[in-house]
C-alpha positions as a Markdown table, in Angstrom:
| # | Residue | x | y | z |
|---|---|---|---|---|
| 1 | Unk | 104.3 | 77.1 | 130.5 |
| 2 | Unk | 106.6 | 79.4 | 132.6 |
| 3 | Unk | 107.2 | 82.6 | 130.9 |
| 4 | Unk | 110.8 | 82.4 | 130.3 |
| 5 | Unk | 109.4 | 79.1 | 127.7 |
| 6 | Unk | 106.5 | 81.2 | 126.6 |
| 7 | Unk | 109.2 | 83.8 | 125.2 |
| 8 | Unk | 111.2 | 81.4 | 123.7 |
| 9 | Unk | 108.6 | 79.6 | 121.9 |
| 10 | Unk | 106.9 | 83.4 | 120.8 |
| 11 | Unk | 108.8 | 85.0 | 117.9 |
| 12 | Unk | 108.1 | 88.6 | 116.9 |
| 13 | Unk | 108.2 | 89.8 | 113.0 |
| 14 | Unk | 108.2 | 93.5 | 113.6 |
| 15 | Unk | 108.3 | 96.2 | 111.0 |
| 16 | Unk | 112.4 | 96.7 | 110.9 |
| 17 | Unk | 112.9 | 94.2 | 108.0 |
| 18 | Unk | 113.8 | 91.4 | 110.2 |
| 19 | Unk | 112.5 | 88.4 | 108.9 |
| 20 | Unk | 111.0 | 85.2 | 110.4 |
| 21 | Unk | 113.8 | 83.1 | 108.5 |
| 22 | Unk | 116.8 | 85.1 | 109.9 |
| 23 | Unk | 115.4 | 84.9 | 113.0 |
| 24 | Unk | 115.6 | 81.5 | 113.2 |
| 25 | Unk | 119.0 | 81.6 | 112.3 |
| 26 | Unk | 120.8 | 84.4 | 114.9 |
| 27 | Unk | 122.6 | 83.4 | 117.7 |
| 28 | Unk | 120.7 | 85.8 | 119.8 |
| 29 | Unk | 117.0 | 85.4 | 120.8 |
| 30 | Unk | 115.2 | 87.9 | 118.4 |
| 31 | Unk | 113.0 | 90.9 | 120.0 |
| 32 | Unk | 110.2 | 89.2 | 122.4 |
| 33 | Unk | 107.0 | 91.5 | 123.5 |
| 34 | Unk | 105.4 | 89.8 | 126.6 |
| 35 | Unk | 104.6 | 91.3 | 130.1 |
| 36 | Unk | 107.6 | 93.0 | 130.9 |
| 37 | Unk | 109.0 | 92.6 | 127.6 |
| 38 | Unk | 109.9 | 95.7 | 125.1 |
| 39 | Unk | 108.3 | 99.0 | 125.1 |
| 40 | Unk | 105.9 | 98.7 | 121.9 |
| 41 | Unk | 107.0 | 99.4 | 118.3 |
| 42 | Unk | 105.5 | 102.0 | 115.8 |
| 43 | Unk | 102.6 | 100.2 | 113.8 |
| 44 | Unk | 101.8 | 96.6 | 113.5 |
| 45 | Unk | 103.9 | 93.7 | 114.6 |
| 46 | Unk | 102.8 | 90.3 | 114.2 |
| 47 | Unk | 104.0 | 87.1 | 115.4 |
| 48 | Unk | 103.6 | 83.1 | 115.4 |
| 49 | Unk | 103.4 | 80.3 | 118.3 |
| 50 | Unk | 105.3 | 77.0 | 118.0 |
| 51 | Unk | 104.5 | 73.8 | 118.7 |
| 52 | Unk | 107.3 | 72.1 | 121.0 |
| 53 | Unk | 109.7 | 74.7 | 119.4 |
| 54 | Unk | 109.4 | 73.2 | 116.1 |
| 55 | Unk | 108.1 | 76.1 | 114.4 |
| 56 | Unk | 104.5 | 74.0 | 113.4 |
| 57 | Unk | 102.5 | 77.4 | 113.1 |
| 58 | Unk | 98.7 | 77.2 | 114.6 |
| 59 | Unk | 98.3 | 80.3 | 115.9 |
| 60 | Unk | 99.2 | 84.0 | 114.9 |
| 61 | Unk | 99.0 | 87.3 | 116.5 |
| 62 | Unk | 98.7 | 90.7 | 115.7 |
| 63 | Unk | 99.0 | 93.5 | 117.6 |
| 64 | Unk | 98.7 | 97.3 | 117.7 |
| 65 | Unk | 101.3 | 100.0 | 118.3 |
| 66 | Unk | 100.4 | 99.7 | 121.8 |
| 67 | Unk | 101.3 | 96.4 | 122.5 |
| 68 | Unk | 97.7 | 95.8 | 122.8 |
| 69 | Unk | 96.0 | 92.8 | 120.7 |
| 70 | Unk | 94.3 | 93.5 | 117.6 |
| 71 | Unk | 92.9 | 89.7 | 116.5 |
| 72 | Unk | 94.6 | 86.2 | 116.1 |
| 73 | Unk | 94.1 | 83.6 | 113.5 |
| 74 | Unk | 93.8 | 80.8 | 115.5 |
| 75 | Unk | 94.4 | 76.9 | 113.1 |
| 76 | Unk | 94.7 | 74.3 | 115.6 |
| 77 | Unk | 93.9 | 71.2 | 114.1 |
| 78 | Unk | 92.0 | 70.3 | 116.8 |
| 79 | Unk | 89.6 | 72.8 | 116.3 |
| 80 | Unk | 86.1 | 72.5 | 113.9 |
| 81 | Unk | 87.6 | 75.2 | 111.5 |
| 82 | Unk | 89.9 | 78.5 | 111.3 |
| 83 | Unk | 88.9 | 81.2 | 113.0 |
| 84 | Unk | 90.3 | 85.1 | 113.9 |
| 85 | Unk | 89.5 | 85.6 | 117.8 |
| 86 | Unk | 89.6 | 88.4 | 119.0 |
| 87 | Unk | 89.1 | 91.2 | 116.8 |
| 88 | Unk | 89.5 | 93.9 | 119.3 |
| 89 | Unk | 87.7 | 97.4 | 119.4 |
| 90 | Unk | 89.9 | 100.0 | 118.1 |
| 91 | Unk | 89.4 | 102.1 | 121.4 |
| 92 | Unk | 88.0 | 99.8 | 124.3 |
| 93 | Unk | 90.1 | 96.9 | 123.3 |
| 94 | Unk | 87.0 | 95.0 | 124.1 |
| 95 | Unk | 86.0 | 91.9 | 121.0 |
| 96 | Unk | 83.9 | 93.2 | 119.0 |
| 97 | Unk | 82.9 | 88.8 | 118.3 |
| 98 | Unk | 82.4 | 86.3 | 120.6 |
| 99 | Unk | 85.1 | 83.3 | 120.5 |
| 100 | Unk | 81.5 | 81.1 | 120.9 |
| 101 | Unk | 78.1 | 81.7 | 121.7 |
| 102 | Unk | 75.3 | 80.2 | 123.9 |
| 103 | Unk | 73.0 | 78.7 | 122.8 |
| 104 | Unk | 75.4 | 77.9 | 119.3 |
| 105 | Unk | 79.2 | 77.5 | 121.0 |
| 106 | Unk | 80.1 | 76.6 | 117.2 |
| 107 | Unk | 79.6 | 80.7 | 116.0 |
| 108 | Unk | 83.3 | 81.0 | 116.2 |
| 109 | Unk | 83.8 | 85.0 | 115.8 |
| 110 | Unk | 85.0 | 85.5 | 112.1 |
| 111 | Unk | 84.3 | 82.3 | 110.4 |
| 112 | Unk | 84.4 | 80.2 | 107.2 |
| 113 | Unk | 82.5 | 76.7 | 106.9 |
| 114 | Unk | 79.5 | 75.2 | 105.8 |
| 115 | Unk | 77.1 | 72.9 | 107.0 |
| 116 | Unk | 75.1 | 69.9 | 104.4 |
| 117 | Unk | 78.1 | 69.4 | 102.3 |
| 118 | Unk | 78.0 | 66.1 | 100.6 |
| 119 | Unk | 76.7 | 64.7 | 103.7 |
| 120 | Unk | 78.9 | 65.7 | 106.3 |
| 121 | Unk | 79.2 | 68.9 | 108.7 |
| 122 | Unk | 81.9 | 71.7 | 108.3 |
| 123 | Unk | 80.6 | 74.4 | 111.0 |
| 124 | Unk | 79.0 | 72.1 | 114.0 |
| 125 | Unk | 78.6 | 68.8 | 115.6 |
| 126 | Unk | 81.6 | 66.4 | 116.1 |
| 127 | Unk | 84.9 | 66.5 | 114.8 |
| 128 | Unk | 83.9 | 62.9 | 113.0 |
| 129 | Unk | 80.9 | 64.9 | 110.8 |
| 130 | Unk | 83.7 | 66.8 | 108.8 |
| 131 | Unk | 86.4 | 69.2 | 109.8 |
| 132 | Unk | 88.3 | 71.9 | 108.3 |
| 133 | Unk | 91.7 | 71.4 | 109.0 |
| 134 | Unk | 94.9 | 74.0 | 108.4 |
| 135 | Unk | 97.6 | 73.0 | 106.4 |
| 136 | Unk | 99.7 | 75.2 | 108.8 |
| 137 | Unk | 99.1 | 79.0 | 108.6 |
| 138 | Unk | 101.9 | 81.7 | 108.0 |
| 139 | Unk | 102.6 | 85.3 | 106.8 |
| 140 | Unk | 102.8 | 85.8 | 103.2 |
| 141 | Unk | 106.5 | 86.2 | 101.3 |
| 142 | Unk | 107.0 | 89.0 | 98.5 |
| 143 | Unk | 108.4 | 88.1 | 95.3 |
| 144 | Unk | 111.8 | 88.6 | 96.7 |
| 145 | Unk | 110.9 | 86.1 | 99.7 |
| 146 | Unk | 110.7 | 88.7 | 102.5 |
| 147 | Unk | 107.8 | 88.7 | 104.3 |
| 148 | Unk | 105.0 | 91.0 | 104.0 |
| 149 | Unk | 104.9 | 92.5 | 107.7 |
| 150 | Unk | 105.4 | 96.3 | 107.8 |
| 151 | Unk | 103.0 | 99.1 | 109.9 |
| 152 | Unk | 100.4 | 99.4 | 108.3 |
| 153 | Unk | 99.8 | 95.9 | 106.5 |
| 154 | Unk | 100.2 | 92.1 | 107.5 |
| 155 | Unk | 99.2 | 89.1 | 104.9 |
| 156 | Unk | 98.2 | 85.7 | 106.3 |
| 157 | Unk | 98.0 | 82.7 | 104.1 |
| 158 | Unk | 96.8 | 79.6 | 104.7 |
| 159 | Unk | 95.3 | 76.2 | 102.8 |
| 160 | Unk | 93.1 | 74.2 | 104.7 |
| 161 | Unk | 91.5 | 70.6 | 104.0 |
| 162 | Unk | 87.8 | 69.9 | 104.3 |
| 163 | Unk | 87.7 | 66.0 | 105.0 |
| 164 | Unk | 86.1 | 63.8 | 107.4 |
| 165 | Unk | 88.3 | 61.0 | 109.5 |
| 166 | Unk | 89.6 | 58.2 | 107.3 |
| 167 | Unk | 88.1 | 59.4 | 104.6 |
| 168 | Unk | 89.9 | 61.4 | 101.6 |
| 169 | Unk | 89.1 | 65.0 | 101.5 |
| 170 | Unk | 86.3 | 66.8 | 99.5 |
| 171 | Unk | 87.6 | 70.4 | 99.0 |
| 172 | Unk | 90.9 | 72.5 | 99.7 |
| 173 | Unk | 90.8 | 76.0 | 100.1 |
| 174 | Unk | 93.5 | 78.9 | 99.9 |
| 175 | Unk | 93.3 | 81.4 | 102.1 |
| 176 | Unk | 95.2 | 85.1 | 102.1 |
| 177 | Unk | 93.9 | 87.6 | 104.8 |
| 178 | Unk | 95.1 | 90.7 | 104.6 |
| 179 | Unk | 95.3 | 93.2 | 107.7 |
| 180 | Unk | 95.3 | 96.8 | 107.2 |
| 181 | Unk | 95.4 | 99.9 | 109.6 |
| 182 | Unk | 93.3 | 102.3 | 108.6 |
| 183 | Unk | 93.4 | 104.8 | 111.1 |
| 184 | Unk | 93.3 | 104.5 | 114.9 |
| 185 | Unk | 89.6 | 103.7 | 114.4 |
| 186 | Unk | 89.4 | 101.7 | 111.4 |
| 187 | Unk | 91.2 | 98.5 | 110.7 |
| 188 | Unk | 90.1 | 95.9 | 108.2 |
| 189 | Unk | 90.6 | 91.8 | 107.8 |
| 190 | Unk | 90.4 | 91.2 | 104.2 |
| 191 | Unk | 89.8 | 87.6 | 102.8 |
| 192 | Unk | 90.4 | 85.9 | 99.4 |
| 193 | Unk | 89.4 | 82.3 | 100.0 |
| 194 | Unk | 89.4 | 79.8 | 96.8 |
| 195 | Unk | 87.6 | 76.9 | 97.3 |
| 196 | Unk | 88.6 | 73.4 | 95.0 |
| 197 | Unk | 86.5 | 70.2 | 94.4 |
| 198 | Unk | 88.8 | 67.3 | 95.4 |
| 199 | Unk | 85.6 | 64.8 | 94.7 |
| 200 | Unk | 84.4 | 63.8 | 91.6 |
| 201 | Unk | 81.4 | 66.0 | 92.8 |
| 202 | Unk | 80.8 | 68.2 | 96.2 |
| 203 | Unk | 77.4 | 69.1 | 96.8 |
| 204 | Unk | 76.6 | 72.1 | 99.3 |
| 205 | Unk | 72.5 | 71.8 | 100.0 |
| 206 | Unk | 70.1 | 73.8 | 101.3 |
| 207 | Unk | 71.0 | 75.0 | 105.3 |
| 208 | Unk | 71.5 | 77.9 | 107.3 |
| 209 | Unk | 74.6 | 77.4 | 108.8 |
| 210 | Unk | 77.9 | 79.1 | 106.5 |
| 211 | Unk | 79.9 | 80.4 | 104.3 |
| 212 | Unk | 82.2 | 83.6 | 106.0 |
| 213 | Unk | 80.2 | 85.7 | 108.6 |
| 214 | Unk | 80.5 | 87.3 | 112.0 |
| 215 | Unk | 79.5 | 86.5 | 115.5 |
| 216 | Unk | 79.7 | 89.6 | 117.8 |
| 217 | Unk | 79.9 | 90.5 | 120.9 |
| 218 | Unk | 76.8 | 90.3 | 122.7 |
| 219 | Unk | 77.1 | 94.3 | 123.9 |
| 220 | Unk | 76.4 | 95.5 | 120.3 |
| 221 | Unk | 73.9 | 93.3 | 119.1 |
| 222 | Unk | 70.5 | 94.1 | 119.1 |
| 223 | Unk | 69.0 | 91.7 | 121.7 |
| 224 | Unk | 72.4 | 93.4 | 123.6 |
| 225 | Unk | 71.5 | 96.7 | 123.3 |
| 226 | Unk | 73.5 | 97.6 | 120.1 |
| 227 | Unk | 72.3 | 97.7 | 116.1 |
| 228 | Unk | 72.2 | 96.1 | 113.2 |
| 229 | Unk | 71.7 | 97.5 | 109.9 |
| 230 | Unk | 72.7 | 97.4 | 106.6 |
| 231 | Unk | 73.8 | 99.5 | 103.7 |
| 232 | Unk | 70.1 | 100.3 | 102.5 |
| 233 | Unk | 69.5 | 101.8 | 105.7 |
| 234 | Unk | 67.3 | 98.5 | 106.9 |
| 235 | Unk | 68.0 | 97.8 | 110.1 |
| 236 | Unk | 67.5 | 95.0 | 113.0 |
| 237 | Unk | 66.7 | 91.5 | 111.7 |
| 238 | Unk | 63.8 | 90.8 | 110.1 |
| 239 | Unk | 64.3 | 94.1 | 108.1 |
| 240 | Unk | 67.5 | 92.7 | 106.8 |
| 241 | Unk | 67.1 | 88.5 | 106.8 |
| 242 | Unk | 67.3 | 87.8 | 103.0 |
| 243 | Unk | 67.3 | 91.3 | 101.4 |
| 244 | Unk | 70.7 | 92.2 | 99.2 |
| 245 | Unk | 72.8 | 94.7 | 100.7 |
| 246 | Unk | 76.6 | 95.5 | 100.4 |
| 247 | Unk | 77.4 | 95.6 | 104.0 |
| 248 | Unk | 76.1 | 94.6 | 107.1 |
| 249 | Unk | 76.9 | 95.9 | 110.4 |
| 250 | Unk | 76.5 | 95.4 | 114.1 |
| 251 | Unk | 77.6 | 98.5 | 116.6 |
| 252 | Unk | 76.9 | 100.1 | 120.1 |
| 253 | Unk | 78.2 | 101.1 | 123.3 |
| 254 | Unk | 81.1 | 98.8 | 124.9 |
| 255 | Unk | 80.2 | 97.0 | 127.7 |
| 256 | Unk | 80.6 | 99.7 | 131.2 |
| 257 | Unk | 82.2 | 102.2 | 128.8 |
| 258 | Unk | 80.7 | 105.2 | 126.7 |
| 259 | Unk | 82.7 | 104.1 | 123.7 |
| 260 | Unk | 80.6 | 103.2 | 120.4 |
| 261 | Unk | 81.9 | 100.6 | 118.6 |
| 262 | Unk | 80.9 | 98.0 | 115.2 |
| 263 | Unk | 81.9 | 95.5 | 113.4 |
| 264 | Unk | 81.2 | 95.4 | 109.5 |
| 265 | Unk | 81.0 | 92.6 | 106.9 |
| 266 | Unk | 81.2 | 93.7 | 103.2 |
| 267 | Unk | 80.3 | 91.6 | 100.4 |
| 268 | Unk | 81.4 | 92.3 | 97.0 |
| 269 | Unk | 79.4 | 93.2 | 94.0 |
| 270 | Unk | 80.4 | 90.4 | 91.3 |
| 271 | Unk | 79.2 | 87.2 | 92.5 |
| 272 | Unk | 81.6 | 84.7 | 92.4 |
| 273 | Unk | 78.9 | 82.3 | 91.1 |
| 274 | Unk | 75.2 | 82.6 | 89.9 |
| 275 | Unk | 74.1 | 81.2 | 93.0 |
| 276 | Unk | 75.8 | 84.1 | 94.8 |
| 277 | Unk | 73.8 | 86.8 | 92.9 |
| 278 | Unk | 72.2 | 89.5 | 94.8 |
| 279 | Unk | 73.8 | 88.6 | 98.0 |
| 280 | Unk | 71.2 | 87.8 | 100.3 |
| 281 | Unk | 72.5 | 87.9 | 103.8 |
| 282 | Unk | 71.0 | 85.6 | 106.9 |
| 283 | Unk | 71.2 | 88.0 | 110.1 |
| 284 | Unk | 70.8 | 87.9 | 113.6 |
| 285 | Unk | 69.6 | 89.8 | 116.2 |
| 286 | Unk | 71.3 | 87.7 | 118.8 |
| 287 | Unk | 75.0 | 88.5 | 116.4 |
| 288 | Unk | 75.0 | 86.4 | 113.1 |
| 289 | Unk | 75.4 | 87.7 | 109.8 |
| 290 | Unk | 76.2 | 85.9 | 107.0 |
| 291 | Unk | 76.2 | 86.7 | 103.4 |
| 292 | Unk | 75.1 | 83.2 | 101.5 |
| 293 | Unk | 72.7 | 81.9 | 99.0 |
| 294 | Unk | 72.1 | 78.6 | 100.6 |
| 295 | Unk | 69.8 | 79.5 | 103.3 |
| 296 | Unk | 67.9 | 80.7 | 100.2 |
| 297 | Unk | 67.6 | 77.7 | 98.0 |
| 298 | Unk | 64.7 | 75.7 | 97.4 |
| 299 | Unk | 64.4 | 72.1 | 99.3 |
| 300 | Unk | 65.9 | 70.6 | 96.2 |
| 301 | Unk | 68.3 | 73.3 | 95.2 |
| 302 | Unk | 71.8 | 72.7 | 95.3 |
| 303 | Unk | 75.4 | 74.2 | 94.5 |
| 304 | Unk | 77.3 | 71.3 | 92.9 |
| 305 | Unk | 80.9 | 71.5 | 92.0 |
| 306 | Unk | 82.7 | 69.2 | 89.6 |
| 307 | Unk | 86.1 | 67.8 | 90.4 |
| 308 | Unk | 88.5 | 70.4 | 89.5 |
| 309 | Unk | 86.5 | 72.9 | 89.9 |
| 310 | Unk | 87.2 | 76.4 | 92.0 |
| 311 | Unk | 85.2 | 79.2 | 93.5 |
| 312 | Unk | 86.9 | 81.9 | 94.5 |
| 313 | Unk | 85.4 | 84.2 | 97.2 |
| 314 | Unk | 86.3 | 87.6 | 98.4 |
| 315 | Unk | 85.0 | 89.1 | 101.6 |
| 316 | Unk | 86.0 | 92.0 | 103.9 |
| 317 | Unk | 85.5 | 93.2 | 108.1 |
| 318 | Unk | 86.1 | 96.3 | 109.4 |
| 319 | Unk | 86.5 | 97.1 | 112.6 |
| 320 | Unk | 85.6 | 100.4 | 114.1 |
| 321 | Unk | 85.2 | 103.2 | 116.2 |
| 322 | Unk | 81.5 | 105.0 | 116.3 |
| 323 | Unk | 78.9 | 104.8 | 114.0 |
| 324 | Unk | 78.7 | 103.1 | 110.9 |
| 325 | Unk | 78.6 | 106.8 | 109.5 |
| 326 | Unk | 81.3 | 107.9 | 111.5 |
| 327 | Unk | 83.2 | 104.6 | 109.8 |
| 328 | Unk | 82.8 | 105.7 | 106.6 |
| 329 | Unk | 81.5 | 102.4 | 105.8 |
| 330 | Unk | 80.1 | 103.3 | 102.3 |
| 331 | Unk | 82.9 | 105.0 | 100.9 |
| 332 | Unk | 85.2 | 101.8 | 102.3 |
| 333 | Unk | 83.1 | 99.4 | 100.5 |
| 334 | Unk | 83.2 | 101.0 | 97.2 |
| 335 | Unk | 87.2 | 101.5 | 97.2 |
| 336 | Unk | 87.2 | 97.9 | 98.7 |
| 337 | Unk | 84.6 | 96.4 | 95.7 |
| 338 | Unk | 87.4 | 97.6 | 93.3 |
């Protein structure tokens, strides 16, 4: 693709007001950022890619106030699952995840999926197992049907189908990420995620792979160099494999750069199901953590729900600059757990 077609099929949403809709409906081509293109705009800006210019969205952007990448929500259906990649260092720019890693190439940087769900496979192995497939992903309207893009804040929403090929799906699940700007060294990717029982019953057994977790970078993972610890202070992974905890962070110095930087996972206080109590998280030093109970379970244990039936699930990641003190991490988490 040349880059006069790489503009056209790139719209930007910036902070003016301007929405996606009237866009679409000027005579003019709308604001582009691209090499070359404008000087950056104050805050965030955020903006969707098109499928042969019919506005299918499978991939959205946002970026700084630099012009410079933040993280991408990227809902190809080709793909196993949604996934954000990259989710850049505040400072170095760097990713703070890894868009797959080796030996796993399925740990897709900021994930949701499970593996062991009423047979089939929603985080590895073939497409045929079970995917997780978008709906179509876009940026979240107002009550007054603008959409919510301004400087400091961008909402994603998304609903997704959990099914396996010719088969009907099990589960749906709505999605709304929210993006906030902290500070320069803090920005955060909150998730809501409600999950629905399409089957007369969905079964979720006992494995090690799921639900929403992190993959980082190798530089700041402890077999990289870098930490991981937790909010009781535990730190590296056996310390922290299936304790409780309200966070769980990785952090250290960028690759070739003197610049300390972490990723954080935060898990809420009120589990969303008995299953969930105590969050128990499954860590890594090679860069997984995870906060789920089904690592955890008994060989015959089991989460079943009935048709109809939801779980909703809240989750947060910060990204940012220093240490986890430095971050503030604690003090994030409690206004965040509210």
């Amino acid at each position: 693709m040349n880059r006069r077609d790489f503009l056209n099929a790139t719209l930007l949403i910036t902070a003016s007001g301007i929405t996606f809709d009237n866009l679409l409906a000027q005579d003019k081509p709308p604001r582009y950022i691209g090499n070359g293109g404008e000087l950056p705009v104050k805050g965030l800006t955020a903006y969707p890619d098109t499928e042969n210019g019919k506005h299918q969205l499978y991939q959205l952007w946002i970026r700084d106030s630099q012009n410079n990448i933040l993280t991408s929500y990227r809902a190809h259906k080709t793909q196993k699952y949604p996934f954000f990649y990259p989710v850049a260092g505040p400072q170095s720019g760097l990713s703070l995840t890894t868009e797959s890693g080796r030996p796993w190439p399925h740990h897709r940087s900021v994930f949701f999926g499970a593996d062991n769900v009423s047979g089939g496979n929603y985080w590895q192995n073939e497409l045929a197992k079970g995917q997780i497939i978008s709906q179509g992903p876009t940026f979240a309207k107002d009550e007054n049907g603008k959409y919510k893009v301004n400087e400091k804040q961008i909402e994603i929403i998304d609903e997704c189908s959990w099914e396996q090929p010719n088969k009907p799906p099990i589960l749906k699940d709505e999605r709304h990420f929210t993006i906030k700007l902290i500070d320069e060294n803090r920005y955060a990717i909150e998730a809501q995620i409600n999950l629905e029982a399409l089957a007369d019953k969905v079964v979720f057994g006992k494995t090690n792979h799921g639900l929403f977790g992190v993959r980082c970078s190798h530089d700041i993972s402890p077999v990289g160099g870098g930490n991981l610890v937790s909010s009781n202070d535990d730190s590296g992974g056996k310390a922290t494999f299936g304790k409780p905890a309200n966070w769980m962070a990785f952090y250290g110095k960028r690759r070739g750069l003197e610049i300390v930087e972490g990723i954080a996972v935060f898990c809420p206080s009120q589990a969303p199901h008995k299953k969930f109590e105590n969050c128990k998280w499954f860590t890594r030093d090679y860069g997984n953590c995870s906060p789920f109970p089904m690592n955890f379970f008994t060989e015959n244990e089991n989460l079943t729900l009935e048709k109809g039936e939801k779980l909703k699930l809240k989750y947060c990641v910060i990204a940012f600059t220093g240490t986890p003190e430095n971050a503030e991490l604690n003090k994030l988490w409690k206004e965040w757990d509210k």
